[in-house]
C-alpha positions in Angstrom: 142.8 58.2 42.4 143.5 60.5 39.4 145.4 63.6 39.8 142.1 65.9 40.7 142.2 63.6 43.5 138.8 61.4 42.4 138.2 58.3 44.7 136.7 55.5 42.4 134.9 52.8 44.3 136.2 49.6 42.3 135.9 45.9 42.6 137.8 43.0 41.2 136.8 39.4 40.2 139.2 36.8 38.9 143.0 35.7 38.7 144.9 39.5 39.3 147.3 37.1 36.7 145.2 37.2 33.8 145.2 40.3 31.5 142.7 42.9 33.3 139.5 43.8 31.8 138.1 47.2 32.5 134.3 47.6 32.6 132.7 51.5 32.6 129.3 51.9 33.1 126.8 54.3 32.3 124.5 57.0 32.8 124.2 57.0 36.4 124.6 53.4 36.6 127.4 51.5 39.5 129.2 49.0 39.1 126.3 46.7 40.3 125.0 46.9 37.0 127.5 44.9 36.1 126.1 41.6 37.2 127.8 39.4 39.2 127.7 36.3 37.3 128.0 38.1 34.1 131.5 39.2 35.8 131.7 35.5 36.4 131.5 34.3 33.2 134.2 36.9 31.7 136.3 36.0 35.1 135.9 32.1 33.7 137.4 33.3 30.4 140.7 34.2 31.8 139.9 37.9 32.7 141.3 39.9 36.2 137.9 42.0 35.4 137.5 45.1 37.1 134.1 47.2 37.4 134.2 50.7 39.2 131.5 53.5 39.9 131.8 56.5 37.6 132.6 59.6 39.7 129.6 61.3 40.7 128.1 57.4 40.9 128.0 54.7 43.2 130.5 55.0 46.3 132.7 57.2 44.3 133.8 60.5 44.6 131.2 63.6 44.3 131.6 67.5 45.0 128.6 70.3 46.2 131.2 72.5 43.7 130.2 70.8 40.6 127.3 72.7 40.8 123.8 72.2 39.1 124.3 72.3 35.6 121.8 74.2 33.1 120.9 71.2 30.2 119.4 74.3 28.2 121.8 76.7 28.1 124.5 74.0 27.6 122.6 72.6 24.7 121.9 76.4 23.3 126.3 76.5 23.4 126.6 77.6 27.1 128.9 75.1 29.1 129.5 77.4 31.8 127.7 74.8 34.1 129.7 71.7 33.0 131.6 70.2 35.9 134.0 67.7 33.7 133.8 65.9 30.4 133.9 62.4 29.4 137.1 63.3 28.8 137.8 63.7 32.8 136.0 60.2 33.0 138.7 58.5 30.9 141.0 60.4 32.6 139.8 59.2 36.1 139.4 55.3 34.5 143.5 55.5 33.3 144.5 56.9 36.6 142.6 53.9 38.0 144.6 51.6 36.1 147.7 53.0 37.4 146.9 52.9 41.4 146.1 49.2 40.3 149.6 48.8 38.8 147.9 48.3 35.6 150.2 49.1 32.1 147.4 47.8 29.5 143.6 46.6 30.1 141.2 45.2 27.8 138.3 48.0 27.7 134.4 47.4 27.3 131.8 50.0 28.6 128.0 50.4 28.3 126.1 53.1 26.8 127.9 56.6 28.8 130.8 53.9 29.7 130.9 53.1 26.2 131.7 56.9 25.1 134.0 56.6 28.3 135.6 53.9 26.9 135.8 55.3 23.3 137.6 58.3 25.3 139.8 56.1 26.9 141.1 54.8 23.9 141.5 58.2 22.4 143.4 59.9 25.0 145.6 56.9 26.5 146.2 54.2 23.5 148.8 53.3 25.6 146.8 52.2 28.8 144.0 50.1 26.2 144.2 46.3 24.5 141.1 46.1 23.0 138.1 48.1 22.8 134.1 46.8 23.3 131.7 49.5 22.7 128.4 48.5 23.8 124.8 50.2 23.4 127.2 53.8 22.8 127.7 56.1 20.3 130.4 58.7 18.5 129.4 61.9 20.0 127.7 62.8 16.9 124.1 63.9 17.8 122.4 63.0 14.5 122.8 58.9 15.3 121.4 56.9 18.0 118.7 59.0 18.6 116.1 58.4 21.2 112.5 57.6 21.2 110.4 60.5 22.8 109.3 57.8 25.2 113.1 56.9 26.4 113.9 60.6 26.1 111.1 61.3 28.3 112.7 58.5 31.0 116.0 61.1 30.8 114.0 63.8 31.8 112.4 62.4 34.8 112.5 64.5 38.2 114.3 63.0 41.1 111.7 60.7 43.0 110.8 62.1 46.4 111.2 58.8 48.7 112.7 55.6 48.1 109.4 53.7 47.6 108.7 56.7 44.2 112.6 56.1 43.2 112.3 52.1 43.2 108.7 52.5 41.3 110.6 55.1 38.7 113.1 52.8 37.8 110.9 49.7 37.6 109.0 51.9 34.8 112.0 53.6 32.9 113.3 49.7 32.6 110.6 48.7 31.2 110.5 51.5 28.9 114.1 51.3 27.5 114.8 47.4 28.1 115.0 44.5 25.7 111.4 44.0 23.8 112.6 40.4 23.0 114.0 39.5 26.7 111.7 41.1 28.9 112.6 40.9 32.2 110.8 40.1 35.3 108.8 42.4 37.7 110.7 40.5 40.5 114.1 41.2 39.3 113.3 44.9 38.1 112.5 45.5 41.9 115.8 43.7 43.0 117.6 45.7 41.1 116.0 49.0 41.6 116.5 48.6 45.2 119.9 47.8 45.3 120.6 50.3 43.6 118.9 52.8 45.7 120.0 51.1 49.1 123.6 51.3 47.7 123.7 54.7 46.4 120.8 57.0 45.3 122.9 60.3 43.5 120.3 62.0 40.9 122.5 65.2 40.8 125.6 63.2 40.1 123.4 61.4 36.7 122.3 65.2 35.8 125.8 66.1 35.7 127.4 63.5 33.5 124.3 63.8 31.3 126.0 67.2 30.7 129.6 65.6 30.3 127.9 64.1 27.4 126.1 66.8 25.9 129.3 69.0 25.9 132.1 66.9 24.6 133.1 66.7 21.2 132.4 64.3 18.5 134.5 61.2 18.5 134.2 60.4 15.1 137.4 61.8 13.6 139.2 60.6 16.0 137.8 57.1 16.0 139.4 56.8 12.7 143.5 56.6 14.4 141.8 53.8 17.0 144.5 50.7 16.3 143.6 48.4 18.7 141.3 45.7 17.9 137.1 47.0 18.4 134.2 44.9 18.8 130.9 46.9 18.7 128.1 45.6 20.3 124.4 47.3 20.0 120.7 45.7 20.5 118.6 46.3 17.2 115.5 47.4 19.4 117.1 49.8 21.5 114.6 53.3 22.2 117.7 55.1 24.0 120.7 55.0 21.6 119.1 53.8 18.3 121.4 51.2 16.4 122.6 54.5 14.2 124.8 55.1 16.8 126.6 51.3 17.0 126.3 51.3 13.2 128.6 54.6 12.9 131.0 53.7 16.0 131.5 50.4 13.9 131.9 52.7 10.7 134.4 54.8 12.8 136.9 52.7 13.7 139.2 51.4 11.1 138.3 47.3 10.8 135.8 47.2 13.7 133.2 44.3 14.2 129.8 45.0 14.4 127.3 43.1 16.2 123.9 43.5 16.0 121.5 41.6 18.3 117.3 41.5 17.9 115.4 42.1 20.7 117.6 43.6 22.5 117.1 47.4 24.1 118.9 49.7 26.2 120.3 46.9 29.1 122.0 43.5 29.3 119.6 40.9 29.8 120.9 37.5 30.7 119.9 35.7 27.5 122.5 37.8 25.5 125.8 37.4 28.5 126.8 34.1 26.5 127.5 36.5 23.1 128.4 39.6 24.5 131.1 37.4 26.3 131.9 35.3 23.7 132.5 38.8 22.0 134.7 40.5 24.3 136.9 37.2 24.8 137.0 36.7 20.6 138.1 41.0 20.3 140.3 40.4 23.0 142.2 37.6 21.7 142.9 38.9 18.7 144.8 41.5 20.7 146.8 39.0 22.1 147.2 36.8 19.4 145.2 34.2 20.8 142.2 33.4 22.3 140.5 33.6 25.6 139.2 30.2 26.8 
């Protein structure tokens, strides 16, 4: 809960003992896109991990008074449609830290959850350990730019029925996934019906589209980010090209960068062991140790 009074559906995996690990998500994305055993695996490193829906995602909270916002008029300087900012997503993730009794979390978010997390770190230093910024960006709209085809995938009308939303979804996937760990048709349909099943909230991804078109460049501020930052971005990806992890990396002051091939716009299980391994390695040099 946050003081606008946001609801933020939230599960945790793990030892409530260990030092908590945030994860955001992104564009439209719940906290089911977080796998499981992914969740697992940074659990069996000695995390209390936490994974929430956005607002306006998932099982969390969304208002008829946010409105429809126009992407034209707010890319022509016009933000008279934008509900909140990714600014009010930070805001939301601190305030969920503090219903959970949380002082300090380690911090890693995907794509819109990484721009979340960025924010996070910005606005509340004090509530962040460590920072993993994974397949994001600065805010800065001359890096990480899209293919036409994935930009195409962001301009897709809302399906009619579930059996056109499932079909979408298997396509876009296959359009802005990992060219060297394609996944299967099988699991692609899993997924896209979860999701659906679980929560199916097209207005609510319109809307934090906007968030992200209308907030400001991180990149200056990047620069006072103290704690320690790993940044994590697939070399093939068509959504937010590798521009954008190169200058997040560039951003903050002694940042790692890692660059994987073959990997896209998603978080295909051949790449869990290093994206763990990488979280645990940033997050241990926060405390001095390391998470094993």
């Amino acid at each position: 809960m946050t003081s606008e009074d946001i609801r933020l559906h939230h599960e945790t995996l793990g030892d409530p003992g260990d030092p908590a690990l945030l994860l955001i998500m992104g564009l439209g994305a719940q906290l089911i896109d977080w796998p499981q055993e992914f969740c697992e695996q940074l659990a069996a490193r000695g995390f209390h991990v936490i994974r929430f829906d956005n607002r306006d995602a998932g099982l969390s909270t969304r208002r008829p008074e946010w409105g429809v916002p126009d992407l034209p008029a707010i890319l022509a300087g016009d933000r008279t449609t934008v509900p909140y900012l990714l600014a009010d997503l930070a805001a939301d993730a601190a305030g969920l830290l503090g219903t959970l009794g949380i002082e300090r979390a380690h911090v890693a978010g995907a794509s819109l959850g990484g721009m979340v997390a960025q924010q996070l770190t910005i606005d509340h230093p004090d509530r962040v350990l460590s920072l993993c910024s994974i397949m994001s960006m600065t805010g800065d709209l001359t890096v990480g730019r899209p293919t036409p085809e994935a930009a195409a995938v962001l301009g897709r009308p809302p399906a009619p029925d579930r059996e056109a939303a499932i079909a979408n979804s298997v396509a876009s996937s296959r359009i802005i996934g990992s060219p060297g760990f394609p996944a299967a048709e099988e699991e692609l349909l899993r997924r896209a019906a979860a999701k659906y099943d679980r929560a199916y909230h097209p207005l609510g991804t319109l809307r934090q589209y906007a968030a992200v078109l209308a907030s400001p460049d991180r990149t200056a501020a990047l620069h006072g980010v103290k704690v320690p930052t790993v940044v994590i971005h697939g070399e093939d990806d068509p959504l937010i090209g590798v521009s954008g992890g190169r200058a997040t990396a560039a951003a903050v002051p002694g940042a790692e960068l890692i660059v994987i091939p073959g990997m896209g716009h998603d978080l295909p299980r051949e790449v869990w062991p290093r994206i763990v391994e990488a979280i645990a390695a940033n997050a241990g040099r926060a405390h001095g140790d390391h998470r094993s």
